[in-house]
C-alpha positions in Angstrom: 157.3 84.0 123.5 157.4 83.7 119.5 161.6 83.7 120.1 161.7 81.1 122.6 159.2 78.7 120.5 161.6 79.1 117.5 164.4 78.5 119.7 163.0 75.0 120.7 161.6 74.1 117.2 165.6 74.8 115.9 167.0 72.8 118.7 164.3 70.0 117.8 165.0 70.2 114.4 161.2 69.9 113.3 161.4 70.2 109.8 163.1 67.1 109.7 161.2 64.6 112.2 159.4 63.8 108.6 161.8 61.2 108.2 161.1 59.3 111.9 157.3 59.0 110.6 158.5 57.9 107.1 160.8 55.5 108.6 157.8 53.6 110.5 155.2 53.8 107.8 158.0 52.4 105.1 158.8 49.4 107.3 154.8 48.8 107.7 154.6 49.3 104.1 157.2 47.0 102.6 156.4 44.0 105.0 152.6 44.2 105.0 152.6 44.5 101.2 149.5 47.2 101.6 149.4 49.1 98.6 148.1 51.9 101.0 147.0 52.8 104.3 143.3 52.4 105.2 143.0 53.4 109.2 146.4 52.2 110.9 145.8 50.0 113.6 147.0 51.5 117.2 150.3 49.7 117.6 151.1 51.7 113.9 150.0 55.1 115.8 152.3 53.7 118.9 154.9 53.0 117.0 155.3 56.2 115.0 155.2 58.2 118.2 157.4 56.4 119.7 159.9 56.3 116.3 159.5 60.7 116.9 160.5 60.3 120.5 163.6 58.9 119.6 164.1 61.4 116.8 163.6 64.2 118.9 165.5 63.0 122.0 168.4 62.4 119.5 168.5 66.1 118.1 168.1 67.6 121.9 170.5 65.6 123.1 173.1 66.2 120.3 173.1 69.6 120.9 173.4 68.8 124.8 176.6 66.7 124.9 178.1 69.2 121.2 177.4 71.8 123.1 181.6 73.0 123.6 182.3 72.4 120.3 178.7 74.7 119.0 179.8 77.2 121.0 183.1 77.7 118.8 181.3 76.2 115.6 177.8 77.3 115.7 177.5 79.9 118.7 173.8 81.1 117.0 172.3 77.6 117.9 169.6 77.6 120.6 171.9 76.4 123.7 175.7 78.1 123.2 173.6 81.4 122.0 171.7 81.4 125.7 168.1 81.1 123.9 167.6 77.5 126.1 169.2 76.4 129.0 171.1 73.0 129.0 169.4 72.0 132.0 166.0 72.3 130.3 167.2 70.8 127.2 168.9 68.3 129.0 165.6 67.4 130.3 163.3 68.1 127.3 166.0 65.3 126.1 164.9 62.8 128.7 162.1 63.3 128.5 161.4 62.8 124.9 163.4 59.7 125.2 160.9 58.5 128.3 158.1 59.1 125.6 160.1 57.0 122.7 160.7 54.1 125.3 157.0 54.5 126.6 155.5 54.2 123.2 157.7 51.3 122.2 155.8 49.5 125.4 152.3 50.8 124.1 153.3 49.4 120.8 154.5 46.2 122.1 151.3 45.8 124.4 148.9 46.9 121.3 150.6 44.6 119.0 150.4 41.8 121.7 154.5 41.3 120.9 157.2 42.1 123.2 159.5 43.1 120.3 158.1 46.4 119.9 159.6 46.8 123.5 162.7 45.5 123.1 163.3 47.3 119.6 162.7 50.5 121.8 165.5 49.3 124.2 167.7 49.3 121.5 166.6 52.4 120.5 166.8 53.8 123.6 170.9 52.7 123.7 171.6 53.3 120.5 170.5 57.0 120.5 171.7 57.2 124.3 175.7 56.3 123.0 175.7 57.5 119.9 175.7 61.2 121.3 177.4 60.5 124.6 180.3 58.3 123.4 180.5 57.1 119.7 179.5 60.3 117.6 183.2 60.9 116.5 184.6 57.5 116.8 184.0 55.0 113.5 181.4 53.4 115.2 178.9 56.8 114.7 178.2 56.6 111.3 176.7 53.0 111.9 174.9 53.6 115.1 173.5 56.9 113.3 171.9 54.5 110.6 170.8 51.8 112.9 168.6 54.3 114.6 166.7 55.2 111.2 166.8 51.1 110.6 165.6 50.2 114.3 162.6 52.1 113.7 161.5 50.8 110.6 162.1 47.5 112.4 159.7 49.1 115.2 156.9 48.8 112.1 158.0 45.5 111.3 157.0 44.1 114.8 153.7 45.8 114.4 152.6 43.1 112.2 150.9 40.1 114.2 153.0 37.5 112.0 154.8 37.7 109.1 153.9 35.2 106.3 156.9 33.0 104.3 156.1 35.7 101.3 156.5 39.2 104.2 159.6 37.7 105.5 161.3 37.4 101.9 160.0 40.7 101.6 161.7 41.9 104.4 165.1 40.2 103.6 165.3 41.7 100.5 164.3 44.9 101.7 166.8 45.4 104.1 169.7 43.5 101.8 169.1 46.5 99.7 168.7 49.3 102.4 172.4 48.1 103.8 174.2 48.0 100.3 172.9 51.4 100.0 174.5 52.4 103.4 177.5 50.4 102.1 177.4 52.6 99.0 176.9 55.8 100.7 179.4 55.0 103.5 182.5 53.8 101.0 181.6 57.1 99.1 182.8 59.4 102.0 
């Protein structure tokens, strides 16, 4: 029992869905101005689960359509070692991305926006083609990034309206986050 739990949080790659919750709460963060978080309204709570949805769906699914070249590269990983089947990470997969795409529409319906929703749809493609077709084409890298971006967006849509002084905000904000991408990408 304790085997096949560690199996699924190493194919999940829990450690690291940190960063889809920071992702959110930095996008609510820069455009709302708060200084901190009191209680977060629902469509925050929405949004964050639906940001680890997308998170998790990408790792499972990575590991789904890798799963020839992990088992000459990295045969101890949960699916070319045997611990999980590919059918039932396949679906774990799906599913999780049913629960991103789901909680995109509870964020969108909490926030009284559609954007919410249609940030999910793009999340919901993005994280979809990146592992089925574009992972080792030039187009990866840049879908990989706009997947951490489109949720931080997902925050930004939480917000019932952003002021003249929150959009500013959020130009500058993400001017700087894609010269850094610019930075780290011309680097490789």
């Amino acid at each position: 029992m304790f085997a096949s739990l560690l199996a699924w949080v190493r194919l999940l790659r829990l450690p690291n869905h940190a960063t889809a919750v920071a992702d959110v709460l930095a996008g609510y963060l820069i455009v709302s101005q708060a200084r901190a978080i009191d209680w977060p309204a629902p469509a925050l709570w929405w949004a964050i689960l639906a940001s680890l949805g997308f998170y998790a769906a990408g790792m499972v699914l990575n590991d789904v359509f890798d799963l020839a070249i992990d088992r000459e590269e990295r045969p101890g990983r949960p699916l070319p070692s045997g611990q999980i089947g590919v059918r039932a990470a396949a679906a774990a997969g799906n599913l999780l991305m049913a629960v991103g795409s789901a909680a995109a529409c509870a964020t969108a319906f909490a926030a009284q926006s559609p954007w919410p929703a249609l940030v999910g749809a793009l999340l919901t493609a993005a994280v979809w083609t990146y592992n089925r077709h574009a992972k080792v084409t030039s187009l990866g890298p840049v879908l990989a990034e706009s997947q951490s971006a489109a949720a931080t967006v997902l925050a930004f849509s939480v917000l019932p309206k952003l002021s003249e002084t929150q959009a500013k905000t959020l130009r500058q904000a993400l001017a700087a986050a894609k010269l850094e991408e610019l930075r780290w990408l011309s680097a490789k």
